[in-house]
C-alpha positions as CSV (number, residue, x, y, z in Angstrom):
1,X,37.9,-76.7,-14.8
2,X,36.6,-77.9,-11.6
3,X,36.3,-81.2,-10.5
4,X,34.3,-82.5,-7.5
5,X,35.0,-85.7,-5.8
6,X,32.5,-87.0,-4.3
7,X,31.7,-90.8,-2.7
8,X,29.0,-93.2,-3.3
9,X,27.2,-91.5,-0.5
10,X,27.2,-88.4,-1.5
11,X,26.0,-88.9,-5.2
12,X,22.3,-88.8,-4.8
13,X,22.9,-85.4,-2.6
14,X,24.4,-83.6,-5.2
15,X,22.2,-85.0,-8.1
16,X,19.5,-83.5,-5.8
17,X,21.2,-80.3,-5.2
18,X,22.0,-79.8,-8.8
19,X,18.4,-80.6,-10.0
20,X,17.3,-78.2,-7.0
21,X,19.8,-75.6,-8.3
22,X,18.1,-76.3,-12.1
23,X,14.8,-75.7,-11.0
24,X,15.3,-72.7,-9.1
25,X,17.0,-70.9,-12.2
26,X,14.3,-72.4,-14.9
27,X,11.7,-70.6,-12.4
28,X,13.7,-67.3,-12.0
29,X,13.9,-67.7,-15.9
30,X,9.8,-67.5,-16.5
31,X,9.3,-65.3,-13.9
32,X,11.3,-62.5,-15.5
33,X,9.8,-63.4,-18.6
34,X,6.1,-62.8,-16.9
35,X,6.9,-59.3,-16.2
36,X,6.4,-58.6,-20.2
37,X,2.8,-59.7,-19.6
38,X,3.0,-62.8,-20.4
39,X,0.3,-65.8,-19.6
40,X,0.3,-68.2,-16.9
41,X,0.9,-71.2,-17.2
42,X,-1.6,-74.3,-17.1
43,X,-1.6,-78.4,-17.0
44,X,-3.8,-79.6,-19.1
45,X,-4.6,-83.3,-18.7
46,X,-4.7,-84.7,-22.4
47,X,-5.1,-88.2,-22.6
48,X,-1.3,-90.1,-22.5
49,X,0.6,-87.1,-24.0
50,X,1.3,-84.0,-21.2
51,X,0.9,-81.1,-23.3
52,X,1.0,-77.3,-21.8
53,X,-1.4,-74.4,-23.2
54,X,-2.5,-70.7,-21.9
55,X,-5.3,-70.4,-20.0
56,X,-7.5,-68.7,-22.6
57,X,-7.0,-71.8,-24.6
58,X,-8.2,-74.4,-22.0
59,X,-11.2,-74.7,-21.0
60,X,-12.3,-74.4,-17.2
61,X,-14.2,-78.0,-16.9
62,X,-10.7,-79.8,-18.3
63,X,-8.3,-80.1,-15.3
64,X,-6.3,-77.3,-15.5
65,X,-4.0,-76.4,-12.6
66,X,-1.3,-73.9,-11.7
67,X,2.1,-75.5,-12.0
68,X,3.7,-74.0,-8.9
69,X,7.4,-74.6,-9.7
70,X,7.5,-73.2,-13.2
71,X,5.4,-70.0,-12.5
72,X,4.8,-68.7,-15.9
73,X,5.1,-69.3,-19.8
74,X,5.2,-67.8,-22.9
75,X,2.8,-67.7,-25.5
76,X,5.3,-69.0,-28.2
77,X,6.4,-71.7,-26.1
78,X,3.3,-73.4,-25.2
79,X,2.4,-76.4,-27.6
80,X,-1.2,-77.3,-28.6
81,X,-3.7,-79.8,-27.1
82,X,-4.9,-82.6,-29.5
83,X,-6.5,-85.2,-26.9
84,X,-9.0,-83.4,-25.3
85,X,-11.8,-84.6,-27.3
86,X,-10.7,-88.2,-25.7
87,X,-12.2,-86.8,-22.6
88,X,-15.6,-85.3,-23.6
89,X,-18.6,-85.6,-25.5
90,X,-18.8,-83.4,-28.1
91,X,-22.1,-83.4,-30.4
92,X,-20.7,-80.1,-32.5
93,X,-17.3,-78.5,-33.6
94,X,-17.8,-74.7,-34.7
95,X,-15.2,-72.9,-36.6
96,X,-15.3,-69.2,-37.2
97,X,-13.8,-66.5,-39.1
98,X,-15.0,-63.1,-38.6
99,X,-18.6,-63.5,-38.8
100,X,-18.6,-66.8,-40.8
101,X,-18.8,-69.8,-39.9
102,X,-17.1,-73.5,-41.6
103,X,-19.3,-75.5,-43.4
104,X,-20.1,-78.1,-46.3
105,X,-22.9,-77.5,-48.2
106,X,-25.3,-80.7,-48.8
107,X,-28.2,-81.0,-51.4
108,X,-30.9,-83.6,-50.0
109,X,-34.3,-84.1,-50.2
110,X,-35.1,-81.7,-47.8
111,X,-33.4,-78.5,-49.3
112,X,-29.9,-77.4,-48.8
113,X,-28.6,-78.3,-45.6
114,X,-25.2,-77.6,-43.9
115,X,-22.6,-79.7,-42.4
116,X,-19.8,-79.0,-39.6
117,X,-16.5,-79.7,-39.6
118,X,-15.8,-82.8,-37.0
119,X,-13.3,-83.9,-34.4
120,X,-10.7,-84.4,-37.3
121,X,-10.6,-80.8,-38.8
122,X,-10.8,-79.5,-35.5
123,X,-7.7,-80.8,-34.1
124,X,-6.1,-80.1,-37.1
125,X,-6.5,-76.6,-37.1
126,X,-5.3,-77.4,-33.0
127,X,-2.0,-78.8,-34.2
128,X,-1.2,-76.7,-37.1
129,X,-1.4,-73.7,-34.7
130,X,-4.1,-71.7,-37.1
131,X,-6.6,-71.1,-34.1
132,X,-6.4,-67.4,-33.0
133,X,-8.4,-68.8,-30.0
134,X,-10.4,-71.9,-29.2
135,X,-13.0,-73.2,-26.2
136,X,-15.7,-75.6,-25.1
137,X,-18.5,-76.1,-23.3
138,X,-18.7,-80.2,-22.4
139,X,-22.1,-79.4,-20.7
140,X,-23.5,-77.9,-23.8
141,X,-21.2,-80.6,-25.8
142,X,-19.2,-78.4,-28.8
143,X,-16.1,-76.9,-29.1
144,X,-15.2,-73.8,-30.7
145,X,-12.4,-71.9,-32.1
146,X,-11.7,-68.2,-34.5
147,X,-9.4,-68.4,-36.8
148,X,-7.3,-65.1,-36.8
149,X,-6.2,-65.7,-40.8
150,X,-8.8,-67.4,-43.5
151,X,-7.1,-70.7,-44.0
152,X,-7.2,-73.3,-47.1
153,X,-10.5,-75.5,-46.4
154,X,-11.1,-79.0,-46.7
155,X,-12.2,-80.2,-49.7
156,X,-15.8,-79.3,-49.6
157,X,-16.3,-77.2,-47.3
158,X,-16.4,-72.9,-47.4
159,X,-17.1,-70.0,-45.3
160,X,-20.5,-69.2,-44.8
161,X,-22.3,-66.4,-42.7
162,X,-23.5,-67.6,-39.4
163,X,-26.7,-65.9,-40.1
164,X,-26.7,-68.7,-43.0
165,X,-27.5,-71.5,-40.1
166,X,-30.2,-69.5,-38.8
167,X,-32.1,-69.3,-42.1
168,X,-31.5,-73.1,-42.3
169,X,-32.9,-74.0,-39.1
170,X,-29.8,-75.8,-38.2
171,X,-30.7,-78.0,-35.3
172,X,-27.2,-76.6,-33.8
173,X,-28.3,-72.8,-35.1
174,X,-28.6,-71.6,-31.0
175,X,-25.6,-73.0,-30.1
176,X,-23.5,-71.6,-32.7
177,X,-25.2,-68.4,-31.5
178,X,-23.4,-68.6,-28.3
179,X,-20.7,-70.1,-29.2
180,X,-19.8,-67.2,-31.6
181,X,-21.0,-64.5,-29.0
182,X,-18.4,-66.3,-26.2
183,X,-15.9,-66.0,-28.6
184,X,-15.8,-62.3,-29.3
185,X,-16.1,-62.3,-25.7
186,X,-13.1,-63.9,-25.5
187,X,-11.8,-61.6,-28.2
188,X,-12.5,-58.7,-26.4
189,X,-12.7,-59.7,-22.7
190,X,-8.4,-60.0,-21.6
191,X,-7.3,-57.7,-19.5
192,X,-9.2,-56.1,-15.8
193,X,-11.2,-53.1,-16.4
194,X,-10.6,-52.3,-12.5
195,X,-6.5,-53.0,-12.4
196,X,-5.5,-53.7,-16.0
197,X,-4.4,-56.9,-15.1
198,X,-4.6,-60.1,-17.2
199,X,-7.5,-62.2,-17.4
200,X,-7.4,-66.2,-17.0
201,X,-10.6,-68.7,-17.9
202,X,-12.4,-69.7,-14.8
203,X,-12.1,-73.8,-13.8
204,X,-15.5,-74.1,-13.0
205,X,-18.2,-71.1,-14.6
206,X,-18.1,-69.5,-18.4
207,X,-16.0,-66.4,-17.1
208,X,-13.0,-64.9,-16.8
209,X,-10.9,-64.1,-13.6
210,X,-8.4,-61.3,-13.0
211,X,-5.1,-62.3,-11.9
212,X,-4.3,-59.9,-9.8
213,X,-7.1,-58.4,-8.0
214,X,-9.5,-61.8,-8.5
215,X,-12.3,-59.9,-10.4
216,X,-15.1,-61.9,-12.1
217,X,-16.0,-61.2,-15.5
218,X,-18.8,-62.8,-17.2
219,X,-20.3,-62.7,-20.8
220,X,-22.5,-59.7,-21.4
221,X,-25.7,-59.1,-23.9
222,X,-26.2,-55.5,-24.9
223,X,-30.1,-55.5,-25.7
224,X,-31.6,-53.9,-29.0
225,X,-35.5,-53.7,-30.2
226,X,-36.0,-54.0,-33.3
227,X,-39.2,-53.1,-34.9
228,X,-41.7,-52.6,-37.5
229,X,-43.8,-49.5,-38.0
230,X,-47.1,-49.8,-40.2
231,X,-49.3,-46.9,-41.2
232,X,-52.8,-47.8,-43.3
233,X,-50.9,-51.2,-44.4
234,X,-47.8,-49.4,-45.3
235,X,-44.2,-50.5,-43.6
236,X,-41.8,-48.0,-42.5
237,X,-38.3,-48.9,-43.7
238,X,-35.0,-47.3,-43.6
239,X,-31.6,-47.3,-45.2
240,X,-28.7,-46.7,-42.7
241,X,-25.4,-44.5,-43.2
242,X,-22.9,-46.9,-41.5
243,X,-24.1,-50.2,-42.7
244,X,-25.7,-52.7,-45.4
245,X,-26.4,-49.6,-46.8
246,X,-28.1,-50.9,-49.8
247,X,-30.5,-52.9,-47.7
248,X,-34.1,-51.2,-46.6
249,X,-34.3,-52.7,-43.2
250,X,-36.5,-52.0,-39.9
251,X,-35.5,-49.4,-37.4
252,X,-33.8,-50.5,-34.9
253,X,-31.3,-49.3,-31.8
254,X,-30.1,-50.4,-28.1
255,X,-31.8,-49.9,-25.0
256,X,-30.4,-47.1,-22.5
257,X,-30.5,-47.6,-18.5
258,X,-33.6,-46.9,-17.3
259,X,-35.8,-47.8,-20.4
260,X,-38.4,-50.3,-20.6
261,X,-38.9,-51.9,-24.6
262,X,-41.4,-50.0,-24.9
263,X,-39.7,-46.8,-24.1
264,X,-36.7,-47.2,-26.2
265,X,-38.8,-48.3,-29.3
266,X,-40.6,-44.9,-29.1
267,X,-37.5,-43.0,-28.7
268,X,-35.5,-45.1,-31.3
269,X,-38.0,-43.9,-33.4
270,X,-38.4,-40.7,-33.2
271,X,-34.8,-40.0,-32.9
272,X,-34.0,-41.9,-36.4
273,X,-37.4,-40.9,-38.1
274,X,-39.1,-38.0,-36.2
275,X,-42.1,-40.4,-36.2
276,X,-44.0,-40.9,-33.0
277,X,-45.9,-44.3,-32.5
278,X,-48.4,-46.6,-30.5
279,X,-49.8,-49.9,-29.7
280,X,-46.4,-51.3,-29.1
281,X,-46.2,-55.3,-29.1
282,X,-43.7,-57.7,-28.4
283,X,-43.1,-60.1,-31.1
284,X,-40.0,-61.9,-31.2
285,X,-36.2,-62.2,-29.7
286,X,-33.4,-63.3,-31.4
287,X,-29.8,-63.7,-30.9
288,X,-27.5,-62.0,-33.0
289,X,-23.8,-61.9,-31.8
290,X,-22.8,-59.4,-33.9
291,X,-20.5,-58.6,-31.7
292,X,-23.3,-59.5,-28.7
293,X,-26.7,-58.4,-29.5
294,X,-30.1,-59.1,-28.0
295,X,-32.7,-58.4,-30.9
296,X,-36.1,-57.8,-29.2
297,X,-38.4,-57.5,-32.3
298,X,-41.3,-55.1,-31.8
299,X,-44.3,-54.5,-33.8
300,X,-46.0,-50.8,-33.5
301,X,-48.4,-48.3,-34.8
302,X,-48.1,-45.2,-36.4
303,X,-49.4,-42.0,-34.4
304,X,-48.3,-38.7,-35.7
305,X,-45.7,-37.0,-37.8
306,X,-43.5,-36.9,-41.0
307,X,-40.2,-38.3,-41.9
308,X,-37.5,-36.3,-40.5
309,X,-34.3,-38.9,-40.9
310,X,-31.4,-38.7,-38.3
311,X,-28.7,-37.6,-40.4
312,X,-25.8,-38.8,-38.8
313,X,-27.5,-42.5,-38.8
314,X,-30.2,-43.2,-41.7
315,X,-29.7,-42.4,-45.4
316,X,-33.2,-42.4,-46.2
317,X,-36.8,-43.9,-44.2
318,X,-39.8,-44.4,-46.8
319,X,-43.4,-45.8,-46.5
320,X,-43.3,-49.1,-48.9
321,X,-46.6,-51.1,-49.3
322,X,-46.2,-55.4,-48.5
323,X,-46.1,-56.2,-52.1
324,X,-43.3,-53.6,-53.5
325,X,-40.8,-53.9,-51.2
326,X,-37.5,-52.6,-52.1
327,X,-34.1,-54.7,-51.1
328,X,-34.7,-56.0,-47.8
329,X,-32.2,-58.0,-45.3
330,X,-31.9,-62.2,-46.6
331,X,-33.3,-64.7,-44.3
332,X,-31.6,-65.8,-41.3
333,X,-32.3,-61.8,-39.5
334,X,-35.7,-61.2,-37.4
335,X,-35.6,-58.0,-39.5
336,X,-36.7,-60.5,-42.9
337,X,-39.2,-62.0,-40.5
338,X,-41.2,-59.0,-39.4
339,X,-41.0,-57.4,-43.3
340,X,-42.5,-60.4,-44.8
341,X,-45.1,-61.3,-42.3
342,X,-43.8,-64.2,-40.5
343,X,-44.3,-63.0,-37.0
């Protein structure tokens, strides 16, 4: 055992030096630990309790600085953030779960109408570490989180597709649109296409920055048309191999480089039906982020030749006249729009 006599003096040096000596091996400590790839450390300012989180769980607009001395921290040691909603506005509190979203269903005069969890549930799934991943936006005013397990639900509430809000109307339908399309963003944007290193939120823009080599990465659309082909009255619909394959829907595909609408719906065409068409016209867009689709919906005219189906992509295409239509998509898609007449 060694003992260290000291005077009065000398007490506040070596309580310095031993809190100097502390600091310099808790550092050492987290920066071996970031060499397993490990996230950075944040402050998050929450209201009166100092809570730390990961990057890609803070938002940029909350103040969220590097803390210098401690250099890194584990996933499994960071602890949640419950006061955050003390700070900003929030008009709407989105929960998902693969492609559904949380909701209660409500029977009023109007119809059926949906309602979102609030600032409660929200943090709750915050504090009982459920959240797979969570955001906001304060200038758009929601928050939003995925779920990486289906959890127990308040009473009342259940999963519904998102799509489910867009058949509604749901005055916050476009918003949960991008909200979900951020997220698998999120999901799928972590790590530097250019170094491989690992990706931390932005303070100030909806992107993502590399830490090592400072690369910007912002969300992407990948564009699709969508359209309706009509010969003497008669609609063109298919059934696809990969997906809803019990649904007759309209063709539909994603643009290449180079290609105007107008050239990928002919080629989208031809290459799923062997049809060739004309008289092209724009009807509609819609978002769909299924993972982050653009849906341009299309209207056209058929030209010349016979069904020929892509095997490796459609089951079967037919000619159906407006009032026998076979199983089509539900509401909610701008495929249900364009087969029933509504644009």
């Amino acid at each position: 055992m060694l003992f260290v006599r000291c005077s009065a003096r000398s007490l506040p040096l070596l309580c310095f030096l031993t809190a100097e000596f502390s600091r310099i091996v808790y550092r050492c400590f987290f920066r071996v630990l970031s060499t397993a790839g490990f996230y950075e450390l944040s402050e998050v300012k929450t209201g009166k309790f100092g809570f730390f989180c990961p990057p890609r769980f803070a938002h940029q607009n909350i103040a969220q600085q590097k803390v210098a001395d401690f250099g890194f921290c584990p996933y499994n040691l960071c602890m949640s953030m419950t006061h955050y909603f003390e700070d900003a506005i929030t008009d709407f509190f989105f929960i998902f779960h693969g492609n559904c979203i949380l909701v209660k269903k409500l029977n009023n005069a109007g119809g059926l109408a949906h309602e979102l969890p609030d600032a409660n549930i929200y943090k709750k799934c915050v504090d009982y570490q459920v959240a797979k991943d969570w955001f906001a936006e304060p200038q758009n005013r929601y928050a939003a989180m995925t779920l990486a397990e289906p959890q127990p639900v308040p009473q009342g509430f259940e999963w519904e597709p998102l799509r489910s809000l867009f058949a509604a109307e749901h005055p916050a339908a476009s918003l949960a649109a991008r909200a979900a399309g951020i997220a698998n963003w999120r999901q799928n944007t972590r790590f530097c296409s250019g170094c491989g290193g690992p990706l931390s939120d932005d303070k100030y823009e909806t992107a993502r920055v590399c830490t090592l080599c400072g690369h910007e990465f912002f969300p992407s659309l990948s564009p699709c048309i969508i359209v309706l082909v009509k010969k003497n009255g008669k609609l063109l619909l298919a059934r696809h191999k990969q997906r809803n394959t019990n649904l007759y829907t309209c063709l539909a595909g994603y643009m290449e480089p180079g290609e105007t609408i107008e050239q990928c719906v002919e080629r989208e065409v031809f290459e799923e039906t062997g049809i060739k068409v004309k008289n092209i016209r724009y009807a509609k867009s819609q978002s769909w982020p299924f993972p982050d689709q653009l849906m341009i919906g299309c209207h056209a005219e058929y030209e010349s030749g016979e069904i020929k189906v892509q095997q490796e992509e459609i089951q079967e295409a037919l000619w159906f006249s407006a009032d026998e239509l076979p199983q089509i998509p539900p509401p909610g898609s701008l495929a249900w729009e364009l087969i029933t007449g509504k644009i």
